[in-house]
N, C-alpha and C positions, 0 to 999 in steps of 0.2 A: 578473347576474354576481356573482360570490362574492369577497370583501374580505377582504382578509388582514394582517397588520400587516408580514410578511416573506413572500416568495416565494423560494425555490434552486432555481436549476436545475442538476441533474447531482446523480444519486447515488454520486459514488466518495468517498473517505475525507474531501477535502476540503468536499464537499457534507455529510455525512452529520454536521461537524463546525460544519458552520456552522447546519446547522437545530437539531442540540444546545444551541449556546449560546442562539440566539436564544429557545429554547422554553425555557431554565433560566433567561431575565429576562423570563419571562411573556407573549412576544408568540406571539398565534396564527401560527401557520407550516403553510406548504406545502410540501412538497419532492417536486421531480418530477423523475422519470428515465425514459429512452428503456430502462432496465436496471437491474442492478449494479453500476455505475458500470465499475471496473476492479479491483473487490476479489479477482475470480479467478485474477488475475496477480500480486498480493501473496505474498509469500513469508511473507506474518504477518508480520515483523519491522519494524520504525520505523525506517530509515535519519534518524541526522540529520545528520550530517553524518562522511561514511565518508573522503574524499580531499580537500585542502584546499592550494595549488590543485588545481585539477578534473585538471593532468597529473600531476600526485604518485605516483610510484611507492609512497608510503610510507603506511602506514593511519594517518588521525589518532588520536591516542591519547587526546586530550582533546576531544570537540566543542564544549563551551561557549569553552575559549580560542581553539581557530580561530575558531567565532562571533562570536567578539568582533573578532578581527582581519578577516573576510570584512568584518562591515556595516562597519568603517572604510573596506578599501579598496575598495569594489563595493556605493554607495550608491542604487544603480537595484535591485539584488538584492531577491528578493522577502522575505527575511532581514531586510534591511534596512528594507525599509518596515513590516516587523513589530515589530521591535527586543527586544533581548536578554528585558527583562518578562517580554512575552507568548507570546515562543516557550516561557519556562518554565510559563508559565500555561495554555499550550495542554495540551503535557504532561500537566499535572498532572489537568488538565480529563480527558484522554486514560483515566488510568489509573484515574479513578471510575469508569467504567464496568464495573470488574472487581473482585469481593471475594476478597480474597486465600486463603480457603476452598476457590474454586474455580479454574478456567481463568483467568487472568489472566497480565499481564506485566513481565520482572524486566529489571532492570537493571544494570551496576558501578560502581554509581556516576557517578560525572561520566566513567568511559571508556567508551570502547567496548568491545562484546565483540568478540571474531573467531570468529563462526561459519563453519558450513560448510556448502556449496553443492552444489544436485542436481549439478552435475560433479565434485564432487572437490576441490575447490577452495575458499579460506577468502576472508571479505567482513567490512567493518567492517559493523556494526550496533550502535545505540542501546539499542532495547527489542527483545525478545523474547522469545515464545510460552512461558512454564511447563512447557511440555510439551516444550524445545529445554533445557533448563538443563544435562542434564550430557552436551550434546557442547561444549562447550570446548577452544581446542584446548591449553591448557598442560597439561591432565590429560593424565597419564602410560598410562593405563590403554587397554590394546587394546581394539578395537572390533569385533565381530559386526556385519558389516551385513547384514541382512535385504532380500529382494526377491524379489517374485513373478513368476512367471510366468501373462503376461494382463496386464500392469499394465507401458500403454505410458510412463508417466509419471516414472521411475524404474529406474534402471538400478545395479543394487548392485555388479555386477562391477566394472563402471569407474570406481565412485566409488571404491571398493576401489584398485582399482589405483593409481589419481589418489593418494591418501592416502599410498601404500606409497612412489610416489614423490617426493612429498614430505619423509617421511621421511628416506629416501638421502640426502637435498638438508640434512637435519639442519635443517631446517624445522619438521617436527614432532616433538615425543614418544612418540608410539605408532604403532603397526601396526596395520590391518585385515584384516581377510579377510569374504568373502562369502558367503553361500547363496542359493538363488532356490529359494523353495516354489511347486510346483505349485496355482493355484486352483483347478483339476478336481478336486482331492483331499480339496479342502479346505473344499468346496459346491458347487453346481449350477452354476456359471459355470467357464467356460473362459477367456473375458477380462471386463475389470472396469477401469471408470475410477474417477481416484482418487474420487470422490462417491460412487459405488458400494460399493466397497469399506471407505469410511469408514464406511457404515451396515453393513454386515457386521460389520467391529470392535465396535460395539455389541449384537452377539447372543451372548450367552454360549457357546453350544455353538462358535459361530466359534472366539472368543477360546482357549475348553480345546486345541483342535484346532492351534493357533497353536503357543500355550504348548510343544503336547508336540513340535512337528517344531525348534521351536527347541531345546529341551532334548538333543534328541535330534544338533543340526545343529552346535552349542555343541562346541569345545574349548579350554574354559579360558579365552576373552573376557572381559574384567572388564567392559566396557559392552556393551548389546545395541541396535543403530539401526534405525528405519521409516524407514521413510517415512511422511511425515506426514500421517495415514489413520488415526491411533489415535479415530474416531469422530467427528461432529460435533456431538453435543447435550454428551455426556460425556468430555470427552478427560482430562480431569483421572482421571476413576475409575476409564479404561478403559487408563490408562498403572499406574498403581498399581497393579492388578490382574494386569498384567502381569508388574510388578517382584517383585511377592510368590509367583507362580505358578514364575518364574525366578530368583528370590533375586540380582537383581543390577540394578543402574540402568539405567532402558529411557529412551529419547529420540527424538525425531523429528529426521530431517532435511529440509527440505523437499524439495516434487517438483517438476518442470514444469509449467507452466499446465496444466491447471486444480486452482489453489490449494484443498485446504479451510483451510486457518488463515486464508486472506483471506477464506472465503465462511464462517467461524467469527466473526470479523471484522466483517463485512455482518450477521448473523444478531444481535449484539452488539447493534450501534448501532441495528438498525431494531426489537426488544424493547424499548430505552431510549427511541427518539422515539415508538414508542407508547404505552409511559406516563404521558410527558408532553405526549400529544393533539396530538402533531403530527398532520395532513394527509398521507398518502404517495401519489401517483400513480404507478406502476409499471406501464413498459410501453410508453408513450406521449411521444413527445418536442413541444419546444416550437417549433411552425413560425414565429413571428415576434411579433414586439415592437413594441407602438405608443410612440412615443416623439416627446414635440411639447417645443418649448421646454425640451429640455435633460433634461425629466425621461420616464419610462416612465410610460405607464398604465394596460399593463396588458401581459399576455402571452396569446396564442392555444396550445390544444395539440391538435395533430390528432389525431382517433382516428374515421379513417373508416368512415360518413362522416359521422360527428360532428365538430364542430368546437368547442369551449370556451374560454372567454375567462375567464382570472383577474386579479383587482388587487389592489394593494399599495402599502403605502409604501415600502418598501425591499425591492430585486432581489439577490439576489447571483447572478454566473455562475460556477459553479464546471465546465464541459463538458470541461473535460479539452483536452488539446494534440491532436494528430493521430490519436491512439489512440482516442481517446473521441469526437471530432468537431467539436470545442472549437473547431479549425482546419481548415481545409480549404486548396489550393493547387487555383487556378482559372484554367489559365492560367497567367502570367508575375505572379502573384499569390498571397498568402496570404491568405485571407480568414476572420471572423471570422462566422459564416453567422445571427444571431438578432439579435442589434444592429446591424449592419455595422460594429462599433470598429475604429477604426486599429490596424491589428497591425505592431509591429515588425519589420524585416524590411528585407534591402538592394534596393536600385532595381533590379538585375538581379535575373535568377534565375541567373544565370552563378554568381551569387555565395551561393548559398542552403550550396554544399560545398563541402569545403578537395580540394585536390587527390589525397587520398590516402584511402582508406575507414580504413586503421589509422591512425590516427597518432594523436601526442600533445594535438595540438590539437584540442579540439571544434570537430566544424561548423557554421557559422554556422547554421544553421537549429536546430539544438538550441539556441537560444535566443530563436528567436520567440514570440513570444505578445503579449499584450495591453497595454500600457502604463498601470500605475496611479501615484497619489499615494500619502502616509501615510497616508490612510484608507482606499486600494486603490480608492479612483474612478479608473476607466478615463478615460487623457488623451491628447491627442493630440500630435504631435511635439513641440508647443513649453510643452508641459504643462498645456495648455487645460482643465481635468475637462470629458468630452462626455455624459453621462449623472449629474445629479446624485444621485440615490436609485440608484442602482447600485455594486456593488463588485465586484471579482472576485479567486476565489479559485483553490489551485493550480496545475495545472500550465498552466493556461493563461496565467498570469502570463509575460510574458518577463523576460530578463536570469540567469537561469538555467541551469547544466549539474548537473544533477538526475541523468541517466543517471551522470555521470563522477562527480559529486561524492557520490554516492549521499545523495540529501537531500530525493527524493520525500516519503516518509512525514513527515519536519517540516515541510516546505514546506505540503503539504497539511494538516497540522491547526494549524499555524501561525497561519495567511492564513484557513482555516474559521473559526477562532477571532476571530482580528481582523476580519477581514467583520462579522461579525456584533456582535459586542463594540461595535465604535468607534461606530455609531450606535441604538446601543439599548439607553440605560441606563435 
């Protein structure tokens, strides 16, 4: 059996964040995922904290000051058991991973931005994608949006529309209008997912072919939008390229799953944890954990019909909430399926939703998850730690409205960061 100093299970942003630091203070690491974690459903952007409280009509303008005031009042929050430090630390940790040369991501400083959404519609965000910078929405400057025909992932008319109506609403500063290019015209496909189509963007003859129906499609637009498909190895070159072909500012917007800036993302960190010898299992998920007197000793991962057993000093579960599989409801239960941790959660299941699918209040079960300490050892109701060399990261954390608060993307590299950070100096 193979010995490791750290073990992560779950490759989404939180996993991917925790084997980083672990491997940037020298200890050999393994990180195993049943996938990609959840990096396909990323919109690229870093939500860190977008609505504060979670029913707040209103976008936070400052996240670091709501931060400050969340871990006051919501001292279970996984925010909180981060604390203010290391969320910045995280961060920063975050944004080495990218040289400002190429694809990387910008920020407004201690505000948020307010971009804009495959519907038409505008969202606080934190960090975002180099290749999203000049759709902001105070710019005055009309917008050409671009979209193809074949390409279910993206819809330019109604983002268009969405925008215009906006507008009217004296909500925003400019106007859109839209195109839809045929992909039949434009290469041998007729339809094209966004992954497809983002490696098309990187063939030159594509891009000329682009350039000239937009040129042609153009009147008088000051900015031109994709969707965000401008490439996946080169998006930085193949937006430039663009911009100087069309003599005006190109942008992406994002699309509907299936993300590329999230699988631009994934491609990012898993180049980075190979350089630094991490261990990557991909593929294959973790069927159960031996775990005696409080500590793990090791993990099993099925790959039938092999069966492999790894160990370590220190586990971190990073599996993700109900999405990833992090959680499961079994029965008149929510269960925790590789350690059996006590997951937070009310005695009924009557009580898992609030009476209403829309409403103001989050429902109780968007805030299940796993119950940890300051070090993110998983504890049990009366704060017992039940697993001492384990910690857990992400969205499987509970005490959290992630969805409402838009605070995924910190949460996640947050808690990656401190996982790993707090016992392995």
């Amino acid at each position: 059996m193979k010995h490791y100093d750290v073990i992560v299970i779950g490759m989404g942003l939180a996993g991917l964040m925790a084997a980083k630091t672990a491997a940037e203070r020298g200890k050999r690491v393994l990180l195993i995922g049943k996938g990609i974690g959840t990096a396909h459903t990323y919109t690229g952007c870093i939500d860190l904290l977008g609505y504060y409280p979670a029913q707040s009509s209103s976008p936070v303008e400052n996240p670091f000051e709501s931060l400050r005031r969340l871990i006051e009042e919501r001292p279970d929050h996984p925010y909180a058991r981060v604390g203010a430090p290391d969320i910045r630390n995280a961060l920063t940790s975050f944004l080495g991973l990218f040289g400002e040369k190429g694809y990387h991501y910008l920020s407004q400083g201690e505000k948020n931005a307010i971009t804009l959404t495959p519907s038409g519609c505008t969202r606080a965000t934190y960090l975002f994608p180099s290749t999203m910078e000049w759709g902001g929405i105070e710019d005055s400057r009309d917008i050409l949006i671009v979209g193809f025909h074949g390409l279910k992932d993206f819809y330019s008319a109604y983002i268009a529309h969405n925008l215009n109506s906006l507008r009217k609403e004296r909500r925003l500063p400019f106007g859109a209008r839209s195109i839809s290019l045929p992909l039949s015209e434009l290469s041998r496909r007729k339809t094209a997912p966004s992954s497809v189509l983002a490696r098309l963007f990187e063939e030159e003859g594509f891009r000329n072919k682009i350039a000239e129906a937009v040129r042609t499609g153009r009147t008088g637009e000051e900015r031109v939008a994709f969707p965000a498909v401008l490439g996946v190895e080169r998006p930085r070159e193949v937006r430039k390229e663009l911009e100087a072909k069309l003599g005006t500012p190109v942008f992406e917007i994002p699309t509907l799953p299936p993300s590329v800036p999230g699988f631009r993302l994934f491609q990012t960190f898993k180049r980075d944890l190979k350089k630094k010898g991490v261990t990557i299992i991909m593929g294959f998920s973790v069927s159960e954990a031996l775990v005696r007197d409080g500590k793990c000793l090791q993990v099993t991962v099925s790959s039938p019909p092999v069966q492999r057993s790894y160990s370590a000093e220190v586990y971190i579960l990073a599996t993700g909430s109900f999405f990833g599989g992090g959680l499961e409801a079994k029965g008149d239960r929510v269960v925790e399926p590789i350690f059996n941790l006590p997951v937070h959660q009310p005695v009924s299941r009557k009580n898992w939703f609030g009476d209403q699918f829309f409403s103001d209040e989050p429902h109780p079960i968007e805030r299940f998850g796993i119950m940890v300490d300051e070090r993110l050892n998983p504890v049990d109701e009366k704060g017992r730690v039940v697993v001492g060399n384990l910690h857990g990261a992400g969205s499987i954390l509970s005490h959290s409205n992630a969805l409402r608060e838009k605070s995924g993307g910190g949460i996640a590299l947050s808690t990656g960061y401190k996982s790993a950070k707090g016992e392995l100096h």
